[in-house]
N, C-alpha and C positions, 0 to 999 in steps of 0.2 A: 390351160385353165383360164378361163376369163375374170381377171379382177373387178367388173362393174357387175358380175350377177351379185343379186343379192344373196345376204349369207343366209339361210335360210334352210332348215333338214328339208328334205324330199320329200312332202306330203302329198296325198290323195284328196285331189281338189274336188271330189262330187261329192255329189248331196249327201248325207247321212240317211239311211233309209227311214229313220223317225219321222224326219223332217220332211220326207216324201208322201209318206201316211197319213201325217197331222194337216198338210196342205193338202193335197188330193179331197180326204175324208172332209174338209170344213169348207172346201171348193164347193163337193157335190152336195152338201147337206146348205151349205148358202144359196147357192142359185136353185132348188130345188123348193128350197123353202121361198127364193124370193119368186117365183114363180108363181106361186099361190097365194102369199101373202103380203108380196110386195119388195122395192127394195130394203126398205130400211129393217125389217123383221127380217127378210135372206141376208143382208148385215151381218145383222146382232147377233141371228141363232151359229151364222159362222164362226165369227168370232167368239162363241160361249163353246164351237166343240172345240175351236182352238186351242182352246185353253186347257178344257178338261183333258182333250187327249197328250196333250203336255207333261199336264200335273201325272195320268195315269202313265204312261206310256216308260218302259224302262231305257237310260241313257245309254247312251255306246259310251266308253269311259276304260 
């Protein structure tokens, strides 16, 4: 056994699939939107699904 690993349980380092959904999802609805509206509105409306599908979206817990 190696004394300099850190101590540490054995976790599963990938993404959580939430976090996969809410990024993807406000990826494609930003550059979508900022396509037709511009950057700063493909921005905003990103960051506004970010958030909603955050607050909606059920945790892994």
């Amino acid at each position: 056994m190696d004394d300099n690993a850190p101590n540490r349980p054995a976790a599963n380092d990938k993404l959580p699939s939430r976090w996969v959904i809410i990024l993807s999802v406000s990826t494609a609805v930003g550059i979508g939107t900022g396509l037709v509206g511009g950057l700063i509105a493909g921005v905003g409306l990103g960051f506004v699904c970010a958030g909603f599908l955050h607050t909606v979206l059920p945790g892994e817990h």
